[in-house]
C-alpha positions in Angstrom: 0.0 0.0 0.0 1.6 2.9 -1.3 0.7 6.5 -0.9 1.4 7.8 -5.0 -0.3 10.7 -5.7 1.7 11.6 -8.8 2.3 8.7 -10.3 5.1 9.0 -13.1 5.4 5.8 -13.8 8.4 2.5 -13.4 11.9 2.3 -13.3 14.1 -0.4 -13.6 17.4 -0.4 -11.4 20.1 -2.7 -12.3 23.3 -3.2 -10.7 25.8 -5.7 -11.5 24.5 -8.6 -9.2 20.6 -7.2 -8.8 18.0 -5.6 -10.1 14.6 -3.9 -8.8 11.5 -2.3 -9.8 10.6 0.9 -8.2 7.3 2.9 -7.9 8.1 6.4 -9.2 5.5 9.2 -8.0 7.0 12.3 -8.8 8.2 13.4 -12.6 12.2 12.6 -11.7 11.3 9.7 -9.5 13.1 11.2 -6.3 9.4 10.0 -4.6 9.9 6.4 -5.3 8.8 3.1 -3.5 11.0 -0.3 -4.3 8.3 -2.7 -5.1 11.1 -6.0 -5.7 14.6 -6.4 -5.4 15.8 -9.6 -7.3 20.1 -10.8 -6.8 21.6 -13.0 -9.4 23.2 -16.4 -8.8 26.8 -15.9 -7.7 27.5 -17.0 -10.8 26.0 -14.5 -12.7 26.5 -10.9 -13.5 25.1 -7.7 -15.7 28.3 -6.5 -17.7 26.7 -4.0 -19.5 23.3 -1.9 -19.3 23.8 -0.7 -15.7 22.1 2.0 -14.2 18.3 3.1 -14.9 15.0 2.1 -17.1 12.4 4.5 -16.4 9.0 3.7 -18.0 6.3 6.1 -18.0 3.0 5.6 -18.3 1.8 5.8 -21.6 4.6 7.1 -23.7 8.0 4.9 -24.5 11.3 4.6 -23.2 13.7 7.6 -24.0 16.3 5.4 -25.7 16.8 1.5 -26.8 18.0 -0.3 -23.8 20.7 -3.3 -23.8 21.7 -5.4 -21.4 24.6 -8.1 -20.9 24.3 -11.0 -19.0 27.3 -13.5 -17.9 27.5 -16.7 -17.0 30.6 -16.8 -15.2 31.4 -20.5 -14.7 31.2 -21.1 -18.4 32.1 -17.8 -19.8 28.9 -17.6 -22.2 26.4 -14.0 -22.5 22.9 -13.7 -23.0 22.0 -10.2 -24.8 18.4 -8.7 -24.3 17.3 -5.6 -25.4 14.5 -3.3 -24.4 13.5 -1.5 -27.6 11.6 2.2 -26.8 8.0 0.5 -26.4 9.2 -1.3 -23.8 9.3 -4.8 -25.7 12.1 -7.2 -24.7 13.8 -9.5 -27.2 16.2 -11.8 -25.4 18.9 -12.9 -27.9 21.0 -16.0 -28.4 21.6 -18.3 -25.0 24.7 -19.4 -24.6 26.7 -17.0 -27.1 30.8 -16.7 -26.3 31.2 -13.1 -24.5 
């Protein structure tokens, strides 16, 4: 139960071992409630694409987003990108980093 009386929309944190999904209720999201934190398997890791995803409601992302993902113990990526209408297109498994 949140108290959002100017609701701006999502944003997506991501940090090298965990991401979360915040509530943003003011225009810059410095009002903001973390709805779920999620921590990759120790042997994972995001290598590229830190930082933020804000998605506001009805409109698109400001820019195409694009995020690495490691496997460490085998040395293999996953690419997935987050075009500006927010769809996700996870690319091959398993390719060499």
């Amino acid at each position: 139960n949140y108290s959002c009386y100017n609701f701006s929309g999502y944003r997506v944190s991501i940090q090298s071992k965990s991401y979360r999904f915040i509530l943003c209720c003011s225009e810059d999201c410095n009002i903001n409630y973390p709805i779920q934190n999620y921590n990759l398997s120790s042997n994972m890791q995001i290598i590229s694409g830190l930082g933020n995803i804000q998605f506001k409601p009805l409109t698109t992302t400001a820019n195409q987003s694009n995020i690495t993902l490691k496997h460490t113990s085998i040395s293999t990526c996953l690419n997935i990108s987050i075009n500006p209408a927010g769809v996700i297109d996870i690319g091959n498994r398993y390719s060499p980093c």
